[in-house]
N, C-alpha and C positions, 0 to 999 in steps of 0.2 A: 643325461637328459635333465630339463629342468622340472624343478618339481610342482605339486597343485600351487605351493604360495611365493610360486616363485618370483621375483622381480624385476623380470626382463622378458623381451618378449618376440616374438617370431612370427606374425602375419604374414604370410607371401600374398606376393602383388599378381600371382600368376593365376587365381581366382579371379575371374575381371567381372563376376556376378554383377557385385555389388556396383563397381562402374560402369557395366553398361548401362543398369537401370539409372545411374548418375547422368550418364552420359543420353539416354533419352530423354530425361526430365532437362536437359539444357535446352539440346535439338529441336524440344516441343516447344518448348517456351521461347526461343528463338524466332521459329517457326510461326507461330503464335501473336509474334507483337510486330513481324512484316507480313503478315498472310490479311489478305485479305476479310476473312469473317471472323475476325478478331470481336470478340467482346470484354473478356473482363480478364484485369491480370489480377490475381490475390497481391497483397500486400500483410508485412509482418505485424502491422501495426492493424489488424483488424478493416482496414480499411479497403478500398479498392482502385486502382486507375478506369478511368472505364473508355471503353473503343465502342465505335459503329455503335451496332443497334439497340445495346445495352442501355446507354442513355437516353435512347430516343424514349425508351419503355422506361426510363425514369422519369423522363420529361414530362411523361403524361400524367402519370399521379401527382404533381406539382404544377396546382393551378393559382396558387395566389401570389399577388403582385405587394409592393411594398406598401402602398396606400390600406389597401384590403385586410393584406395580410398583418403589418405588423401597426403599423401609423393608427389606423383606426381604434384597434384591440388596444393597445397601448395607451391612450389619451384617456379612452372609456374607463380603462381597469383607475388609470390614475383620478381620474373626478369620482367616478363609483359615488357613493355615499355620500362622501366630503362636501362637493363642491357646493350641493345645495339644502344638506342637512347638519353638516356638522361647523360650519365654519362659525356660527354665534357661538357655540360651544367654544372654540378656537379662540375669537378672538376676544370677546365677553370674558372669559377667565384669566390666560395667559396676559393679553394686553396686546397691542398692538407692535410693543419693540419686541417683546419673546415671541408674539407668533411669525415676527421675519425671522428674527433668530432660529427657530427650529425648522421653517421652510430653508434657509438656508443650508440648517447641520443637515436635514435630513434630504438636501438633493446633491448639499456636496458628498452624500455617501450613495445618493444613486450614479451621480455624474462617474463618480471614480469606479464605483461597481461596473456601470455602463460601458467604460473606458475597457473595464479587463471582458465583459461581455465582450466585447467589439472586437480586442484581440484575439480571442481565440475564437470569433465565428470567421475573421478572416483570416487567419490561419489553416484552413483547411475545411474539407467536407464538411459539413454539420447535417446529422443524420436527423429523424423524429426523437424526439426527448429532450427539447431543449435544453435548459441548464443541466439537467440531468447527465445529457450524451456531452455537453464539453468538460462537467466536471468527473466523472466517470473515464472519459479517454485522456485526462491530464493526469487525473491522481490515482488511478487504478479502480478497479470495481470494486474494489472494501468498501472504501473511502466514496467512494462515488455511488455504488448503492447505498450507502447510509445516507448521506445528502439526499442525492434521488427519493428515496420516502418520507424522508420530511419536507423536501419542497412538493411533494404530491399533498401532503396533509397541512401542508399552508392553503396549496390553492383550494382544498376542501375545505378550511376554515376561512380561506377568503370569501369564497364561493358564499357559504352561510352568511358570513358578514354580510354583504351585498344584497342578498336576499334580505334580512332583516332590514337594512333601510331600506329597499322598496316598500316595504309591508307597513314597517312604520310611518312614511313619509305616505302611502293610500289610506293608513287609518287617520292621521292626521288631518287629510285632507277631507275623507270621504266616511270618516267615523262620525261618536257621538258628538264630537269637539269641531269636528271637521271645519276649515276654511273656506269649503266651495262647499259641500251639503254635509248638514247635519242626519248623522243616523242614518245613512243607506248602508252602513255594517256594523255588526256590532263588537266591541272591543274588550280585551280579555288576553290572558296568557293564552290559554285553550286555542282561542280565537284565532289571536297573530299566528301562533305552530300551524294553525290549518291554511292559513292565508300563505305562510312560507312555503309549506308543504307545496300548495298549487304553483308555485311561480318555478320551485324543484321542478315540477313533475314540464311546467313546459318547455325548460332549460332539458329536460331530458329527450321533449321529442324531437327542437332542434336537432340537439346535439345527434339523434340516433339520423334526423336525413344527412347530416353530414357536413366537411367542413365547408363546402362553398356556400351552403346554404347559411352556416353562420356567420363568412367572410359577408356575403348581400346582408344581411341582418345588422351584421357592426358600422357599414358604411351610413347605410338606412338612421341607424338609431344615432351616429355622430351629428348626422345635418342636423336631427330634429334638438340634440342638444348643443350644438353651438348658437341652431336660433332663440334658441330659451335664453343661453347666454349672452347671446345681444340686446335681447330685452331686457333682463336683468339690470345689464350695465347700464340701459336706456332710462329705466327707470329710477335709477341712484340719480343721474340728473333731472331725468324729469320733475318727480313726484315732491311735492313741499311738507312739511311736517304734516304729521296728522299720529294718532293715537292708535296704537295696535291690538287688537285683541290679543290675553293670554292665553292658554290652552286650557279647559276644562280641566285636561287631565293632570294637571300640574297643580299639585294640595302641597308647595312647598309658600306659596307668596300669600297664604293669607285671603282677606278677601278682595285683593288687588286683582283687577279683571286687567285691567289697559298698560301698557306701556309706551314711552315716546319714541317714536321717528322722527329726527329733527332736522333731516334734510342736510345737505352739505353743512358741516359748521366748525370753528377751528376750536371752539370750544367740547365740543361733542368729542373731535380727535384728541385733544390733553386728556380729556375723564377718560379716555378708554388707550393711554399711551400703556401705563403700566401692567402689572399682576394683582389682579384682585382674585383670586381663586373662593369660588363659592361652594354649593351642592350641587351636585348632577341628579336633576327628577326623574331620569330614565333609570337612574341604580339605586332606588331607596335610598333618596339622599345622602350617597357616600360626599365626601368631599373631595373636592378635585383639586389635584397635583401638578406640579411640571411633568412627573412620568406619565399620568394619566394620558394631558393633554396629547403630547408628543405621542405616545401609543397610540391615541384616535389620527392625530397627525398624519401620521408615518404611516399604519394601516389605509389611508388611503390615497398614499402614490406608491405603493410599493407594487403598480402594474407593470414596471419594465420588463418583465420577464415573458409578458403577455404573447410578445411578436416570438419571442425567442420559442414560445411553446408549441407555435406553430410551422416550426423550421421543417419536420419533414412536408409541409404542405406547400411551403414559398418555393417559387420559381428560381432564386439567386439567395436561398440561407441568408450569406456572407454580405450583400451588399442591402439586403432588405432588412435584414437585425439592425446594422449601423446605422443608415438611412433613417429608417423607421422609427428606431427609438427614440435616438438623438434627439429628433426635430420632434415626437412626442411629447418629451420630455420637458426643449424648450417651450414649447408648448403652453404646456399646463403651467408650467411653472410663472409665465408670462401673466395666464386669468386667475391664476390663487392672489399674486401678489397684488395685482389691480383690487379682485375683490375683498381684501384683508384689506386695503386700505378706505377702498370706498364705506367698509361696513364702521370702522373706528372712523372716520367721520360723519356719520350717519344716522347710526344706531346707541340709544341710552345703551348702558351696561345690563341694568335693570332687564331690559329687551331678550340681548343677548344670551344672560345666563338663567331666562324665565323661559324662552321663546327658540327653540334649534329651527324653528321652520321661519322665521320671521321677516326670508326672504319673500313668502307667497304674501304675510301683510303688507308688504310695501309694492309689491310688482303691480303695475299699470295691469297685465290680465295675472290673476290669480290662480288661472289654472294652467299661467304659461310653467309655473316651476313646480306643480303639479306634475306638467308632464316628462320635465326636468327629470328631475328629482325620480321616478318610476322609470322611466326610460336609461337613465344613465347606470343606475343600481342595480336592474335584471340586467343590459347587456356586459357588466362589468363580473355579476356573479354567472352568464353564458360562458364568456369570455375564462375563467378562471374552472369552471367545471368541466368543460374540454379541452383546456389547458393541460388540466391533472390528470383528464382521460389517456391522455398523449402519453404525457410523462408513463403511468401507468403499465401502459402498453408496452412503454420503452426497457422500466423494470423485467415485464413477464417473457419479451425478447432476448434478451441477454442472460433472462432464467438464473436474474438475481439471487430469486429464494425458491431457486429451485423448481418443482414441480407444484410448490404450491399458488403457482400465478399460471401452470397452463393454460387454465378454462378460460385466462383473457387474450391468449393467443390463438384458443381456436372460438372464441367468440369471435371473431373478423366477417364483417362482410363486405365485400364490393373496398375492400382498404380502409373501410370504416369500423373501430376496435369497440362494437356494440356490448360487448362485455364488459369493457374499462370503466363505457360512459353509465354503465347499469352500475356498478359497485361507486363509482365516484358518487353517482344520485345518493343511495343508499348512507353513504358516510356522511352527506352534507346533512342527511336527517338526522342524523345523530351528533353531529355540531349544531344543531336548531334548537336542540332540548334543552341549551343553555339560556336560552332567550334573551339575555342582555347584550346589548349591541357594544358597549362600549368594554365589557369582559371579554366578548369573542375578537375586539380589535387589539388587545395589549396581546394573546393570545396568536392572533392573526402575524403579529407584526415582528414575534421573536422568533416565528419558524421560518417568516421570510428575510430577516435578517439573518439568520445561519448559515441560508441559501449565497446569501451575497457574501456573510464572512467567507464561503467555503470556494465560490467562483475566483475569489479577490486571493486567499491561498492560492487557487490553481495557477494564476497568473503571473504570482507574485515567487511560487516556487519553477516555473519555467521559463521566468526571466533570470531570477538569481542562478540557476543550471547550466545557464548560459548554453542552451542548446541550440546548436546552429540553425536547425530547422524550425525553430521559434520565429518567425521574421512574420508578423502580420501586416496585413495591406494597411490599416490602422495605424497612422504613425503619430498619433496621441496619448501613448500609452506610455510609459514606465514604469520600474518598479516602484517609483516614490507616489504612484496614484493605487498601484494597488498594493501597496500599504499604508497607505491613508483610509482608502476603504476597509479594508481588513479591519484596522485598531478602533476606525468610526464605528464599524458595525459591532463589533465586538463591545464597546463601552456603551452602547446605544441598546445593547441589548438586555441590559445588566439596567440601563436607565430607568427602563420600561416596567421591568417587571424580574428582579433578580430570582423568584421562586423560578416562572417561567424558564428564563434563560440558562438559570442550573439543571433546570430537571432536562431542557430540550439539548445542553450539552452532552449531560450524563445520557438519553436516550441516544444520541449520537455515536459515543461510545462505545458502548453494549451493543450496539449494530454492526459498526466496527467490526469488533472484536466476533460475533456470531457469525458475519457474511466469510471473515477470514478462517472461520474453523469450519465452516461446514456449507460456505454460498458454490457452487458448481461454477460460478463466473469468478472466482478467483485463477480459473486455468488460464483465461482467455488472454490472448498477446494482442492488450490494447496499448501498453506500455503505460507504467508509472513513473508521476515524477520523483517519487521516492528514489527510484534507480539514478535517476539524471541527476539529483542531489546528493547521492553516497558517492557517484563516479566526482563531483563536482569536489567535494568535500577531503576525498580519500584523494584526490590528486593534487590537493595543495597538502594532507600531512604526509605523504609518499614523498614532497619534494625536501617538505623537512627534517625528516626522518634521511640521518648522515652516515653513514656506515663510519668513519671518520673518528666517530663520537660513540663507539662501541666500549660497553665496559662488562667487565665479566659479570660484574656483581648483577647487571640485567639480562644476561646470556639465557635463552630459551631455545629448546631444539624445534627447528627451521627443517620440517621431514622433505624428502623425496624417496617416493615408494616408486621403487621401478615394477611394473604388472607386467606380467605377461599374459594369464589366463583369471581373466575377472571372476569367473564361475570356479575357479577352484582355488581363490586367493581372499575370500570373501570375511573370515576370521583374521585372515594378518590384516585388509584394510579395516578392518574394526580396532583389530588394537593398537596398530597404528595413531590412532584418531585418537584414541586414549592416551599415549604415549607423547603428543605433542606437545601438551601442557598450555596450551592456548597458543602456540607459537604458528607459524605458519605450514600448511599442509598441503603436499602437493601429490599427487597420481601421475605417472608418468607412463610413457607405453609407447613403444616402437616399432612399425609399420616396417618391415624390410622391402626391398623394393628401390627399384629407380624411378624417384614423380616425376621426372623428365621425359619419361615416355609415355605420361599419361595424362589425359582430357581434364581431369580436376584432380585435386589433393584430395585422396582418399580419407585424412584425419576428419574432411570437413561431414564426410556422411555418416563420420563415427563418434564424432564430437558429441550428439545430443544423447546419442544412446548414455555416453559413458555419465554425461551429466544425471542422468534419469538414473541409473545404478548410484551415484551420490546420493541422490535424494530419496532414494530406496534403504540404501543404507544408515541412512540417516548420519554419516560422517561429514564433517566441516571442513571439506578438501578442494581445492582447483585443481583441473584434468590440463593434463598438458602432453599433447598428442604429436608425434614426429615423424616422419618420413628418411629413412637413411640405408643404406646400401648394407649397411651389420647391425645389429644388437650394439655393438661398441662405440661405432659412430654416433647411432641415436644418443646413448646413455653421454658422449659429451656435447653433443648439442641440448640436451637437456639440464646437464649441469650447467653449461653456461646460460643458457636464456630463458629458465624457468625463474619465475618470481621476477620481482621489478624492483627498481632503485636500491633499498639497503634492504629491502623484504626479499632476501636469495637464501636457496636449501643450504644450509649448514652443515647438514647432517644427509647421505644417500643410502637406503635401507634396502637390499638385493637378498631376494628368495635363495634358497641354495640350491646347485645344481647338483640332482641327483638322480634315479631310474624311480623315485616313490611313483605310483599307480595316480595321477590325480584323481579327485572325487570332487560332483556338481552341488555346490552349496545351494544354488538357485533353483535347482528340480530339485532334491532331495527333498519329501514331506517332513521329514522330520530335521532341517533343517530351520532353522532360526531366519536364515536370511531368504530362505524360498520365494518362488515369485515366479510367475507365470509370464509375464510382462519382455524376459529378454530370452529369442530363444537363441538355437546356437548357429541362426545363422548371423544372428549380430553377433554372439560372442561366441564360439566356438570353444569347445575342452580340448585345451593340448593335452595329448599324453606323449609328445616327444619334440625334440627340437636341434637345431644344426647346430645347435652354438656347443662348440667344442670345451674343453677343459683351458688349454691356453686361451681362448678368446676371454672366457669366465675369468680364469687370472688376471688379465691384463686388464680389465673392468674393472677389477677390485684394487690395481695400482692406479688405474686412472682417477678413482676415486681419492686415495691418498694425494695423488700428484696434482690434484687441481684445490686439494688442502682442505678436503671434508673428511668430516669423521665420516667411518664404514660401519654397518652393522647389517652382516647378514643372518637370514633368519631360517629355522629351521623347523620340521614338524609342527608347522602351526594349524595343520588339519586336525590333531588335537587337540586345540583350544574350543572347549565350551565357558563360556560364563556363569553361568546357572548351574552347572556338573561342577566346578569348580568348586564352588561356595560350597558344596555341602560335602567335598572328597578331600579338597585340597587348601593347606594351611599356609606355607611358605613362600616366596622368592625370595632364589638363591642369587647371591653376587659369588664366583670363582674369582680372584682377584690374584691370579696366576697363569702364567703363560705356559703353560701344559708343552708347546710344543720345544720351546728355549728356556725351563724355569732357574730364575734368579730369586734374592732374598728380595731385592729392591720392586717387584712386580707389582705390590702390592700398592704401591704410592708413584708410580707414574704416571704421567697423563693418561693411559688406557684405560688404568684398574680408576681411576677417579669420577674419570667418565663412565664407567660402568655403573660405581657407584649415585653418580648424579642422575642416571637412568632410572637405576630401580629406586631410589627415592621419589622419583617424580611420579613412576606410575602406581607406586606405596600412596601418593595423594590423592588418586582418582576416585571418585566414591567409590565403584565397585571393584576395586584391588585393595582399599583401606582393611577390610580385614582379613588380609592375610601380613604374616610376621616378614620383615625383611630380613634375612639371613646372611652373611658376610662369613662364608666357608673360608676359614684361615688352615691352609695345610701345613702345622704346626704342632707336633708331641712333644715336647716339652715337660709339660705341665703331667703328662699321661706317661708317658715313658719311661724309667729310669735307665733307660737300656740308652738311648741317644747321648748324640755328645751334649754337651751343656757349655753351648757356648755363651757369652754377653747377648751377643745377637737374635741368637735364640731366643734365649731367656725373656728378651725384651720385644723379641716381634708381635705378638698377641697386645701387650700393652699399648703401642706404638702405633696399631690400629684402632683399639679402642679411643687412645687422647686424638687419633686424627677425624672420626667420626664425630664426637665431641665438637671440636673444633667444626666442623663444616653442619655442624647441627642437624646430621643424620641418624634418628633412630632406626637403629638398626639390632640384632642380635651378633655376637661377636659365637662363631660355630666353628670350634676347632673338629678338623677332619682327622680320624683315625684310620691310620694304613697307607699314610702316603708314603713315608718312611722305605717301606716296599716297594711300594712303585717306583719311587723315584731311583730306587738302586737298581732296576731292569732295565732304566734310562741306557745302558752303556750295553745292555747283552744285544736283543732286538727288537728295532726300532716299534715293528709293526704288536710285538706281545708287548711294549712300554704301553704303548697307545692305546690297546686293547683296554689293559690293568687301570691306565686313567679313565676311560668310558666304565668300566665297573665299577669305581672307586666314585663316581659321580654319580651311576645309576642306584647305587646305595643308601647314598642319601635323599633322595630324589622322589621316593615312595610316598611324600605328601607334598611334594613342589608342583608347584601349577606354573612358571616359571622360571630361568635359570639364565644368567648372564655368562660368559664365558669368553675369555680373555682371547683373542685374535691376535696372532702376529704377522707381521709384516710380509705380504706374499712375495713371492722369490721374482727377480727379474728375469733371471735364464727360464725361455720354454721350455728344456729336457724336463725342469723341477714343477714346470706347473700341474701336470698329473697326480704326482706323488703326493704335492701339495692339498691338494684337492681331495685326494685320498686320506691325508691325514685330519683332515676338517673331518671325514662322512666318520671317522674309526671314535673320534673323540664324541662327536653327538650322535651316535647311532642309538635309536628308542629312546633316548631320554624325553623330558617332557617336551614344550614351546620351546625353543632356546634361540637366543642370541648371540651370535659370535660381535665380538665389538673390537674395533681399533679407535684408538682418538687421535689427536693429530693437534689440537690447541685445550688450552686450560678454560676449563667451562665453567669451574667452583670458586667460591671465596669464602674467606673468613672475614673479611674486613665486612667495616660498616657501610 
């Protein structure tokens, strides 16, 4: 019978338990997707097909349309601040040629971001979480939960931004300095915090009636700034020079009150072509930068994401992201550049870098960009706080970090996530307390470019992947756009603000690495493109990799562990795995049975168990599961088609068959591998099996004859690790054929390969301290009673200069009393055999392992019993052991 670690295996098919349950879940699901109240099928990919009524009831919590939903939010988040408070800043410093220049760098890195946006919203479902839920279902939830929290803590620091310039653009207006009335509020740090605070607080109660209520608010508030916008424009032609007042609160110009407006003029546009970069009044006169600039820039069109954030809410995700942005985008991009040039022919410089408001001194009504400028900034900082509420929601859904984001999944009401929008309020008061508008934009602007570096990755690693189901409705997309955006973002971010950009990488990181040690949404089968890029990767060096081009000097053993009883084999696949040496590792296991008389292939319902016992074990092995009429048949359908191209088992390692009692590594408490996880009606304890003695022989010639080395194993239910280390000193190499011994055993390809064995597992860390032993049955030196031949004399040396030579530290252990033994060789057979099992168990009292020379199993079936018998007489009680054949030369001396 075979034994608990034995290497072959015996399932009968005649249990159809497990298939029928197989064979229902087809039936159902059959059933299921022609039956009429068909709703939803699961899919592996986390996602769902959906039938009938399933979507009608989607359909209805998806009320906005592309205008609404994405067009609007998108336009707003992109002007926000900028459009009517920061552009003197813009182009007053940088000049008129760099501020095209950074509208350009910084929309050919929306454009191209936008592009990979686009692909993957038409690629598939897009659920609530925005960028969040595309880069998350591309790159896996490590990587997509890390992303995920830092584009929530953009749009919280956008949010803040946005609030700030309302506040400042009402205190300007409506302060002591004020444009339209002086001193109806009064102004101060303390001040503005309390004025932000209020425009949070009704960003909050939007947010908390809900999204349509915010989609009618965004449409509302675009008409009233586009008409701002037309007067604006209107009054660059209209209006003729005249003299501006400067801001009160601006103690940088001395007692210079007025600055010029000089109306259309070609000389106006040369003085303000170039970079004069001056001081910024709003930062205690720090001086201002090309990073500066660009960070205030850039922080105010980085709303693309706007529409995307409100995907669980659109009616069509996939065609209202594209739509919507796209034409957002061109958009804005259209009224920046008009007003970047209107203002450099226009506007003194003096104006520009004195005056951030010095649109309301020149407008025809001064309280039109007034209401600009407040209107565009609270619905841009609306727009980005239930943005991030979304996003939010979408982290505590997927139970990113666990159970510490519950309380925002059961904060929901009526499908509105009143607990996201409460905590996103909450953080935007604590981005307020920095107060400076143009530190919260460098700040703002490198969390949102990490968002687009990490989109522009997603893209750019599932086009190189070359996964067939990559095809988006989008066909302006390549990888040469998102990797343009990638490398823009990425140098743009570093432009801005390198403290920034290092620290929000290194937090990126450390998220990383946190969500992947202990986030609960690492289980989830969203699929990563990690996977899609190892498969992409490893199938072009599998093609390189020549079997052809084999040389011994690289020779590594290539295992196939034939299982039969997983629960009582659980030590040999441990050492196994140790034993490999980094080479390739396979598990093997054979289903007896005819698949031909049955509804599915039974390997497929046992496939994940056995994976899940890998990963339990924590062994670096591929399971390779087979269906076949015998034990022997499987065992060469495994030898032939396990591993791929020149990655094929070298080496086939078979338990010994024997009557041992198995024992349950997996229940046993005081086992090492215990686990509750597989019970035995996945893996069942053999304690007996059909496979005869002749079948076991001819297994073990089959191995030889398809030219792998053999090594079966024995008593490895005594293998502890940890008992070991504090009992056990040695492995033994026998480099002797016990059952035919010659002089010459010692240096054949068997005993060599023995020895390249126990070398190898002598280098694992936890076998390094024990001695490797090289038992030479050899008195000579000890006897004076032997003959004293040359041969003799010289075999001890002979193995030492061969160990030398193959650079094997090893101990050279001459065995005393073989002498004895070897002369019972001729009385009988079975007291010879005996005499050599005592003569090993001897030395053996601190061996925690033992190699043991195998010969060549007989081809006559009368012999295979005998055979068989002679194997159990020589290892009987010794420790672990290996019986070994080899079959090709695995060592070298050469360089």
């Amino acid at each position: 019978m075979l034994a608990p670690d034995v290497g072959s295996t015996n399932n009968d098919l005649n249990d159809k338990s497990p298939l029928v349950s197989q064979r229902s879940k087809i039936m159902g699901h059959l059933s299921g997707l022609f039956g009429r109240n068909t709703t939803t099928t699961n899919t592996n990919d986390g996602g769902y097909i959906e039938f009938g009524s399933m979507s009608e009831q989607r359909t209805e919590t998806r009320t906005l349309g592309t205008f609404a939903g994405v067009f609007s939010p998108v336009s707003l988040s992109m002007f926000s601040a900028l459009i009517f408070l920061r552009m003197g800043y813009i182009v007053g410093n940088a000049g008129l040629l760099v501020t095209l220049l950074q509208f350009v760098i910084a929309y050919a890195i929306l454009v191209f971001t936008v592009s990979s946006v686009c692909a993957i919203s038409t690629n598939g479902a897009v659920e609530g979480g925005g960028a969040y839920f595309m880069i998350s279902r591309t790159l896996g939830p490590e990587f997509g939960g890390s992303i995920g929290t830092l584009f929530f803590l953009a749009n919280i620091a956008s949010s803040a931004l946005c609030i700030s310039g309302c506040v400042e653009g009402l205190v300007e207006n409506i302060g002591p300095s004020g444009y339209l009335i002086k001193g109806v509020i009064p102004d101060g740090r303390w001040w503005q915090f309390l004025y932000c605070s209020g425009v949070n607080t009704l960003n909050l109660v939007v947010c908390l009636i809900g999204a349509s209520m915010f989609a009618k608010t965004s449409v509302f508030i675009l008409t009233i700034v586009c008409a701002c916008l037309g007067i604006t424009f209107f009054s660059f032609f209209y209006q003729g020079p005249l003299e501006v007042a400067i801001p009160d609160a601006n103690d940088l110009v001395g007692n210079i009150t007025t600055a010029q407006y000089t109306g259309l003029s070609g000389l106006t546009m040369n003085d303000n072509l170039y970079p004069s970069y001056g001081k910024d009044y709003t930062s205690h006169g720090e001086m201002v930068s090309f990073a500066s600039v660009f960070g205030v820039l850039f922080s105010g069109v980085t709303g693309i994401m706007a529409g995307a954030n409100m995907s669980g809410e659109l009616k069509t995700p996939g065609k209202s992201i594209l739509h919507g942005t796209l034409s957002a985008v061109a958009y804005t991009l259209v009224i920046y550049i008009a007003i970047s040039l209107l203002t450099a022919a226009t506007c003194s410089r003096f104006l520009l870098q004195n005056d951030y408001l010095y649109l309301a001194g020149i407008n025809v009504l001064t309280g039109n960009v007034a209401l600009g400028l407040i209107t565009a900034t609270w619905s841009a900082a609306l727009s980005n706080v239930i943005g991030g509420s979304r996003v939010l929601e979408a982290l505590a859904k997927d139970r990113v970090f666990g159970s510490l984001l519950d309380f925002v999944t059961k904060g929901t009401w009526r499908g509105n996530p009143v607990a996201a929008v409460i905590c996103s309020w909450l953080l935007v008061e604590f981005v307020l307390l920095i107060g400076s508008l143009n530190l919260i934009a460098q700040l703002n602007s490198v969390l949102f470019l990490l968002s687009y570096l990490a989109t522009n990755m997603a893209c750019l690693g599932l086009e190189l992947a070359s996964a067939p189901n990559f095809r988006p409705s989008f066909k302006y997309f390549t990888w040469h756009t998102a990797f343009i955006g990638l490398m823009g973002t990425l140098i743009m971010m570093f432009v801005i603000s390198p403290i920034y950009a290092s620290c929000s990488i290194l937090l990126c990181l450390i998220l990383i690495m946190f969500l992947h040690l202990f986030s609960p949404s690492k289980e989830t089968h969203w699929g990563s493109i990690s996977q899609a890029l190892i498969f992409h990767q490893v199938r072009k060096y599998l093609l390189l990799l020549d079997s052809r081009k084999d040389h011994v000097k690289f020779w590594r053993p290539q295992m196939l562990l034939l299982v039969n009883s997983p629960r009582s084999a659980c030590p040999l696949i441990d050492f196994i795995n140790d034993l490999k040496k980094s080479g390739l590792y396979v598990l093997g296991h054979v289903i007896t049975g005819d698949a031909n008389n049955e509804v599915a292939d039974p390997s497929l319902e046992l496939l994940p168990h056995w994976l899940n016992l890998v990963d339990h074990l924590k062994v670096k092995a591929f399971v390779e599961l087979t269906v076949a009429k015998t034990v022997q048949d499987g065992l060469q359908h495994l030898m032939r088609l396990s591993g791929m191209g020149a990655m094929k088992p070298n080496t086939v390692v078979l338990g010994f068959l024997d009557k041992q009692v198995p024992q349950d590594f997996l229940l046993s408490v005081e086992s090492s591998y215990q686990s509750n996880s597989f019970t035995e009606d996945i893996f069942p304890l053999k304690d007996f099996s059909n496979l005869g003695a002749v079948e076991y022989v001819h297994m073990m010639s089959d191995v030889l004859r398809f030219n792998k080395n053999l090594c079966v194993c024995r008593n490895f239910y005594k293998l502890n690790k940890d008992h070991n280390k504090k009992e056990k000193k040695f492995i033994d190499v026998w480099p002797i054929n016990f059952l035919h011994p010659t002089e010459g055993d010692a240096f054949d390809t068997t005993s060599l390969f023995m020895m390249q064995l126990a070398c190898i597992i002598n280098m694992v860390q936890q076998w390094r301290k024990f001695t490797l032993r090289i038992c030479v049955c050899d008195e000579t030196k000890h006897s004076p009673l032997l003959v004293n031949t040359p041969a003799q004399q010289n075999h001890v040396d002979k193995i030492k200069e061969l160990l030398k030579e193959l650079r094997i530290s090893a101990e050279i252990y001459p065995v005393i009393g073989w002498k004895d033994v070897f002369e019972s060789q001729n009385q009988e057979p079975e007291e010879y055999l005996s005499r050599c099992n005592e003569l090993i168990s001897e030395q053996s009292a601190f061996t925690s392992l033992s190699f043991i020379y195998l010969s060549n199993p007989p081809l006559e079936e009368s012999a295979a019993s005998d055979f068989l018998d002679d194997l159990g007489t020589i290892t009987n009680d010794l420790p672990p052991t290996i019986l070994v054949h080899g079959v090709s030369t695995v060592i070298s001396n050469t360089l």
